[in-house]
ZABAVEX-547486 format. One record per residue (C-alpha): x, y, z; residue in one letter. Coordinates in Angstrom, 1 decimal. Layout:
<pts>
pt xx: X yy: Y zz: Z aa: A
...
</pts>
This chain:
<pts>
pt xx: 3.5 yy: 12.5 zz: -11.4 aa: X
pt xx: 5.3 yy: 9.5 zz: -10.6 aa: X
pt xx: 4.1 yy: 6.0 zz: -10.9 aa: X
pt xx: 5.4 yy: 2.9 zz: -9.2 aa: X
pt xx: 6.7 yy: 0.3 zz: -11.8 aa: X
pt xx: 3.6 yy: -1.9 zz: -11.9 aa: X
pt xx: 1.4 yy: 1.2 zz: -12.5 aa: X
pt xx: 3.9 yy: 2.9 zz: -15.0 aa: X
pt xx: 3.8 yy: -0.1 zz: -17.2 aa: X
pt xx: 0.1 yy: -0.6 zz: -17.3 aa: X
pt xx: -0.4 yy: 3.1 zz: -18.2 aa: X
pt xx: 1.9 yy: 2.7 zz: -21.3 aa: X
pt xx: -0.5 yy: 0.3 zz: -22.8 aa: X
pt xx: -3.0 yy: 2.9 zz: -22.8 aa: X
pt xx: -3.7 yy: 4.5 zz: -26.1 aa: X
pt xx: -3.6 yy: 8.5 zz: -27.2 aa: X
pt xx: -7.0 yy: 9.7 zz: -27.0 aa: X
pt xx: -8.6 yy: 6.9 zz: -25.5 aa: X
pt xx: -11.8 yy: 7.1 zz: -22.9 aa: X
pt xx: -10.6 yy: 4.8 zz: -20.1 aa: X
pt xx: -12.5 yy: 3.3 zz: -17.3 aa: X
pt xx: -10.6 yy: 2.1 zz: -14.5 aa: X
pt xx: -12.3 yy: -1.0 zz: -12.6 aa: X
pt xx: -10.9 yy: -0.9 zz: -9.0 aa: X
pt xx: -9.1 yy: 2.9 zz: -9.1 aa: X
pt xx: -7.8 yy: 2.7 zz: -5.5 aa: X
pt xx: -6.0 yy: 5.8 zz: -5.6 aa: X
pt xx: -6.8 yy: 7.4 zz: -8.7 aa: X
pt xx: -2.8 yy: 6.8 zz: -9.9 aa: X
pt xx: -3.4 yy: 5.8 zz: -13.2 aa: X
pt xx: -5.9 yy: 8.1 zz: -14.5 aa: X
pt xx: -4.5 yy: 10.9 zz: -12.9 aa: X
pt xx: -1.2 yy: 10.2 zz: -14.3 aa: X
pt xx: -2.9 yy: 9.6 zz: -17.8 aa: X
pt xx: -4.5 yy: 12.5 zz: -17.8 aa: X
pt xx: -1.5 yy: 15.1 zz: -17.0 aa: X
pt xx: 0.8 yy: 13.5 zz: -19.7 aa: X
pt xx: -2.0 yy: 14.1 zz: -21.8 aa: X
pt xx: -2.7 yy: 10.7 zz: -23.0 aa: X
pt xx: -6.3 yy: 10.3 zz: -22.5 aa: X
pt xx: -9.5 yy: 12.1 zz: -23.4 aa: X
pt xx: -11.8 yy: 11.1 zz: -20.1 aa: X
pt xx: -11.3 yy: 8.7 zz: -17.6 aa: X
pt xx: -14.3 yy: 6.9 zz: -15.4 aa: X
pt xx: -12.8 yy: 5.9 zz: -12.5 aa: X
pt xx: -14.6 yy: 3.1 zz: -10.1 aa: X
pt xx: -14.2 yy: 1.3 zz: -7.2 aa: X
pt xx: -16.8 yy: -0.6 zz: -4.7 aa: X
pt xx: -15.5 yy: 0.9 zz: -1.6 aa: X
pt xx: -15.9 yy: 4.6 zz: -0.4 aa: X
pt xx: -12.9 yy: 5.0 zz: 1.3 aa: X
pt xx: -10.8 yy: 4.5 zz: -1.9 aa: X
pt xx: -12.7 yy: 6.1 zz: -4.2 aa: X
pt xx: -12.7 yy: 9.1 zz: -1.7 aa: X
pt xx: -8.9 yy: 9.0 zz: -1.5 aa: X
pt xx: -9.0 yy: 9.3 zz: -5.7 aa: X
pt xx: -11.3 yy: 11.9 zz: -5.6 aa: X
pt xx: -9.1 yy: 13.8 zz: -3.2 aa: X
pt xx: -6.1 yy: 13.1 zz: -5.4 aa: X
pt xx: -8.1 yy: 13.9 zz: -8.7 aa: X
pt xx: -8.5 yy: 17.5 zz: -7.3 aa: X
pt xx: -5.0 yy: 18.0 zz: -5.8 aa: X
pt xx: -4.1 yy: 17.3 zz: -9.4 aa: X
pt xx: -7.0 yy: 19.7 zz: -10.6 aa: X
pt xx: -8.3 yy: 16.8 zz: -13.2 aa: X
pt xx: -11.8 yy: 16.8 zz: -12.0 aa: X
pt xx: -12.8 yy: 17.9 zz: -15.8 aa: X
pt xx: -11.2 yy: 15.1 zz: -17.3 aa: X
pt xx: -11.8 yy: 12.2 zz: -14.8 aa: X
pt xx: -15.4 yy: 11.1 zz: -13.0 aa: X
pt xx: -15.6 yy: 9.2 zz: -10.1 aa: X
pt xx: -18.1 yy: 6.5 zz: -9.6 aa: X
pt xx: -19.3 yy: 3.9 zz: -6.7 aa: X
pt xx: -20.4 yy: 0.4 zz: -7.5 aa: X
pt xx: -19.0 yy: -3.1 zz: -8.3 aa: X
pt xx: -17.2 yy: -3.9 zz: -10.9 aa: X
pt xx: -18.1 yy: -2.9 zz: -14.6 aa: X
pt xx: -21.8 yy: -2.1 zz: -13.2 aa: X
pt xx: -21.0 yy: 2.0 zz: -13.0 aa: X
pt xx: -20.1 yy: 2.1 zz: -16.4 aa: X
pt xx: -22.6 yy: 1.8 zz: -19.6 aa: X
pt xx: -22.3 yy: 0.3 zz: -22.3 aa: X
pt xx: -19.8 yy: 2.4 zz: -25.0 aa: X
pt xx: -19.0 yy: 4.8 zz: -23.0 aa: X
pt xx: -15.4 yy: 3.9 zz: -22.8 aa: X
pt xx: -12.6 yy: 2.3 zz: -25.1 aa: X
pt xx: -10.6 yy: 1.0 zz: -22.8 aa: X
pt xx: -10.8 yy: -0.9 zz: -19.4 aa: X
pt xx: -8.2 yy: -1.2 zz: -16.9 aa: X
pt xx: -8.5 yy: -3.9 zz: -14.1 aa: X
pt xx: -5.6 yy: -4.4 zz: -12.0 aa: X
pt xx: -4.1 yy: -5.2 zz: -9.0 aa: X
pt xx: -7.3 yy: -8.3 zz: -8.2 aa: X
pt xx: -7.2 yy: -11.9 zz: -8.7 aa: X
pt xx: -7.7 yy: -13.6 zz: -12.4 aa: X
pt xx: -10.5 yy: -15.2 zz: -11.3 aa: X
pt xx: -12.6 yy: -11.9 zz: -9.8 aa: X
pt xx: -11.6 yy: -10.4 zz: -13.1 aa: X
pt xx: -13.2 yy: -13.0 zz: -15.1 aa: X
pt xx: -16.4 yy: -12.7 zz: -13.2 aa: X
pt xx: -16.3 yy: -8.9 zz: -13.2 aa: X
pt xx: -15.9 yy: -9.3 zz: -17.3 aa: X
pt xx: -18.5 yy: -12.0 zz: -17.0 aa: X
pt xx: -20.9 yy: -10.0 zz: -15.7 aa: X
pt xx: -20.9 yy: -7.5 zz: -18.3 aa: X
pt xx: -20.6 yy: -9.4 zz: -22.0 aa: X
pt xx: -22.8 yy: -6.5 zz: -23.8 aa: X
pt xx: -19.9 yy: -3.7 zz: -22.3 aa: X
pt xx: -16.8 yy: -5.8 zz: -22.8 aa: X
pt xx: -17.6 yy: -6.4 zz: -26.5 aa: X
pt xx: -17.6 yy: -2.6 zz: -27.3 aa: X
pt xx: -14.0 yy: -2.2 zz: -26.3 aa: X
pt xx: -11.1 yy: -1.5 zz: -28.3 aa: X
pt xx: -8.6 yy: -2.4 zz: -25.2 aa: X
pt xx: -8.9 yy: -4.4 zz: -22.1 aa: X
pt xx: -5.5 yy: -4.3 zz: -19.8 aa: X
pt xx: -5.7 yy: -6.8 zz: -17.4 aa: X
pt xx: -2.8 yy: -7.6 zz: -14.6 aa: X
pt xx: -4.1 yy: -10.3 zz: -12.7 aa: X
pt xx: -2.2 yy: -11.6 zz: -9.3 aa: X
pt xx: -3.2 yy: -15.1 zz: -9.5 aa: X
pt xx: -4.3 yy: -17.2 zz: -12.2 aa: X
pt xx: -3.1 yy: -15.9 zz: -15.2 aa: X
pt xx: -3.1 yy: -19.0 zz: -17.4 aa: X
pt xx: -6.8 yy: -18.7 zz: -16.8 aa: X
pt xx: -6.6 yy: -14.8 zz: -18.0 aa: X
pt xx: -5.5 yy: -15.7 zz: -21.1 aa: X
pt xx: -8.3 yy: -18.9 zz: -22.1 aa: X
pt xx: -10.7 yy: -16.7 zz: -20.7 aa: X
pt xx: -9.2 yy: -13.7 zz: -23.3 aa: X
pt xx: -9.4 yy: -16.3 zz: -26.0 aa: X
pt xx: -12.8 yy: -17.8 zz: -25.1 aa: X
pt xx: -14.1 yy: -14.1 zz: -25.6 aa: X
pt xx: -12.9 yy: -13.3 zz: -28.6 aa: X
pt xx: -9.8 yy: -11.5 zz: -27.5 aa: X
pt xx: -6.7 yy: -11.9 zz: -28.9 aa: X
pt xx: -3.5 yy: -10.9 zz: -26.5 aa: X
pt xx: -1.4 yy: -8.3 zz: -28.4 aa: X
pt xx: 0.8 yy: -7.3 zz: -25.3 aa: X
pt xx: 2.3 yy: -8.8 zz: -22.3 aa: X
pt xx: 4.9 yy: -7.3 zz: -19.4 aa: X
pt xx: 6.3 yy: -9.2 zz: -16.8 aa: X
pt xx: 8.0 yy: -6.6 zz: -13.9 aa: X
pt xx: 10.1 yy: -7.8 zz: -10.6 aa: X
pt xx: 8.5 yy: -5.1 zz: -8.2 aa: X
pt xx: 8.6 yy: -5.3 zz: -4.2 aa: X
pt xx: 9.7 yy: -8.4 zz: -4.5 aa: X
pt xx: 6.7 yy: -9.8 zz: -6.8 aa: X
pt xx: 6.2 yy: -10.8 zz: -10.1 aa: X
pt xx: 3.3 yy: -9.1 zz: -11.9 aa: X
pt xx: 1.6 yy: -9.8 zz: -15.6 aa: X
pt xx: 0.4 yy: -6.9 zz: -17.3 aa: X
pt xx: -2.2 yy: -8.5 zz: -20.1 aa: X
pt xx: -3.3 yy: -6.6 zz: -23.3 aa: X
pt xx: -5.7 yy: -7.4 zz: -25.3 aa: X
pt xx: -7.8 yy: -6.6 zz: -28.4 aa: X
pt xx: -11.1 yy: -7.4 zz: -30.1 aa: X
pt xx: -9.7 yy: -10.8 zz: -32.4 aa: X
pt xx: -9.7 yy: -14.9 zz: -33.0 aa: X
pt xx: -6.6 yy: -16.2 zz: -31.1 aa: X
pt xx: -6.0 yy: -19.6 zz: -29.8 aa: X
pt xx: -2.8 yy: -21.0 zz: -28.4 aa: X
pt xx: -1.5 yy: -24.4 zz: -29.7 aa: X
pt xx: 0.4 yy: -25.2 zz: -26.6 aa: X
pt xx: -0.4 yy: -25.2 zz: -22.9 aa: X
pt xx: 3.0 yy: -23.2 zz: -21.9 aa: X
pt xx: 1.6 yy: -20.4 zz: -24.3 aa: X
pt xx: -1.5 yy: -19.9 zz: -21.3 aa: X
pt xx: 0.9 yy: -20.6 zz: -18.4 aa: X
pt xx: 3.6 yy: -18.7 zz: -18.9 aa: X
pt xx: 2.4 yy: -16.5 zz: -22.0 aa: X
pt xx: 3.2 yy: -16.5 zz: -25.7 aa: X
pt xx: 5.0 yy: -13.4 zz: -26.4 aa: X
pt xx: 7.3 yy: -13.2 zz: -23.1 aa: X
pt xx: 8.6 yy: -16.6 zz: -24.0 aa: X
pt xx: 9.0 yy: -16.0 zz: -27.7 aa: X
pt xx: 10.8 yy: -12.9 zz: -27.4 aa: X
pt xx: 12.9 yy: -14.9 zz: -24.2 aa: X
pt xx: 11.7 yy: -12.4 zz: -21.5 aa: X
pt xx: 14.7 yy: -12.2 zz: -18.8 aa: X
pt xx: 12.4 yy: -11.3 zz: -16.1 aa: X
pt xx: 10.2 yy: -14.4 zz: -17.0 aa: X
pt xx: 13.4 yy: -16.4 zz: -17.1 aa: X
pt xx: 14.5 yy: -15.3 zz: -13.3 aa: X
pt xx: 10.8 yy: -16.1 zz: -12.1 aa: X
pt xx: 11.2 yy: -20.1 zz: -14.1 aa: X
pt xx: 14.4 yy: -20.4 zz: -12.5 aa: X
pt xx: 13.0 yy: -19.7 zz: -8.8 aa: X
pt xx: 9.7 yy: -22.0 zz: -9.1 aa: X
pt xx: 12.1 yy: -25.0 zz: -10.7 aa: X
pt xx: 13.8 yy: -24.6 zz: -7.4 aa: X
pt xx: 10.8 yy: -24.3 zz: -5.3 aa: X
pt xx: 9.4 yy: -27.0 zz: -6.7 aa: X
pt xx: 12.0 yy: -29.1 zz: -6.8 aa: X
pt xx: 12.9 yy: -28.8 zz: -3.2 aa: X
pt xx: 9.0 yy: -29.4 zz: -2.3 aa: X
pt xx: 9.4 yy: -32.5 zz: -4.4 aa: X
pt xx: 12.5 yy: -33.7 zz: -2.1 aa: X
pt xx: 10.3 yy: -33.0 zz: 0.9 aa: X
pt xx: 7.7 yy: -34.9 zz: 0.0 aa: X
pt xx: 9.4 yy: -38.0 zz: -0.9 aa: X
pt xx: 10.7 yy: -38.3 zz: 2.5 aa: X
pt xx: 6.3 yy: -39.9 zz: 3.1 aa: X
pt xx: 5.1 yy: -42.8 zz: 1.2 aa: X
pt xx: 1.4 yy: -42.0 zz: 2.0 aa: X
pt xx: -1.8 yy: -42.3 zz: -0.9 aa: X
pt xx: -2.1 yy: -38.3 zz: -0.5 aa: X
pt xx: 2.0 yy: -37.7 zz: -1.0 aa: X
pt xx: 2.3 yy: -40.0 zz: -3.7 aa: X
pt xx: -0.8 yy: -37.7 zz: -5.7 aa: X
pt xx: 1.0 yy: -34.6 zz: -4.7 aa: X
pt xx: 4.7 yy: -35.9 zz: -5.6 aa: X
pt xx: 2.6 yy: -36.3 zz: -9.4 aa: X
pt xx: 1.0 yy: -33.2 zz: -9.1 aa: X
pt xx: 4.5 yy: -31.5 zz: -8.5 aa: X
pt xx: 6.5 yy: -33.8 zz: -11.2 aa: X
pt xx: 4.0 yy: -32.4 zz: -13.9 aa: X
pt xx: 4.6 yy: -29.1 zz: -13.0 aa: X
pt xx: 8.0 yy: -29.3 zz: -12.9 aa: X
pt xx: 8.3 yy: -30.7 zz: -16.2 aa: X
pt xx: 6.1 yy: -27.9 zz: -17.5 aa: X
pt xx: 8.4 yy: -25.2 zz: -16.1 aa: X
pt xx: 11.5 yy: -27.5 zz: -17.8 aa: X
pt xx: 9.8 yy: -27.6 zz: -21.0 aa: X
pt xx: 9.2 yy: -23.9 zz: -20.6 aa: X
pt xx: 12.8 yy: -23.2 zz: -19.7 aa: X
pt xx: 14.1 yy: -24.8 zz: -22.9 aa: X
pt xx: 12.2 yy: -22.3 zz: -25.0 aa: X
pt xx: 14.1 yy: -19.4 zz: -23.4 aa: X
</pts>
């Protein structure tokens, strides 16, 4: 079975022999695809609306993986019980929904060995949320798909706090290790920004002048950010 990018590189931070519960299935791609490279013991596979979850369980059986992976209505992490998986999967949803959806659920989340997260929005406050829990992040991807950037988060039960705001904007590892795909995205924003910042300055009004501050701060955290790489 083949997996788009996005999906491909989430599955590969899924461990051998790991009891996965993926929050959101849509489709069914990931544990299906788990499954038949024989990666996974049992996957739980969720999502609040019928329509997609039917769809998965359609897929499931085309795939003839109903043994190995369970389909299951309801919101969020509320299908699933406490330690009855190792790993949770929540992707393709907003930082923020995630955050609630792991909110919800502290008793669950701490029994994990492996949350993999890839947020669309609000990443930097993926990662302080992360920390906050006790989380430390011991993965992170950054792919050029379809003409997006996506973050693919991994984490594990552990203290870790970042020193440095850049670390929970633009995250630790991909700018230690210089990430070229990160680079690419911190060259288009400067631009962006910059040319917003141009715009702007063409109006001297009280609401401009906080914006053209807003957008000065941010650029010089994207500069500061491109010096590390």
């Amino acid at each position: 079975m083949e997996l788009s990018k996005r999906l491909y590189t989430i599955a590969q931070q899924v461990p051998k022999g790991a009891v996965v519960a993926d929050i959101g299935t849509d489709h069914g791609y990931i544990p299906i695809y788990l499954y038949k490279e024989n990666i996974i013991k049992k996957a739980i596979a969720t999502d609040i609306n019928k329509g997609p979850l039917q769809r998965a369980e359609q897929n499931i059986k085309a795939h003839h993986a109903e043994k190995a992976i369970e389909t299951r209505l309801g919101n969020g992490l509320e299908p699933i019980q406490p330690n009855e998986t190792d790993t949770l999967i929540l992707a393709g949803m907003g930082g923020m929904l995630i955050i609630d959806i792991l909110n919800n659920c502290p008793d669950l989340v701490k029994g994990v060995n492996r949350i993999i997260l890839q947020p669309q929005l609000d990443q930097k406050e993926i990662r302080q949320y992360l920390h906050k829990i006790h989380f430390k992040i011991i993965n992170e991807e950054i792919i050029y798909e379809d003409n997006k950037y996506y973050w693919i988060i991994t984490a594990e039960p552990g203290n870790e706090e970042y020193n440095d705001i850049k670390y929970y904007l633009f995250g630790k590892k991909l700018l230690e290790e210089r990430n070229p795909i990160l680079m690419k995205y911190i060259e288009e924003k400067l631009i962006q920004l910059r040319n917003i910042l141009e715009k702007l300055k063409e109006t001297s009004t009280q609401n401009t002048l906080r914006r053209i501050n807003e957008i000065e701060q941010e650029i010089k955290l994207f500069e500061e950010a491109w010096e590390c790489l």
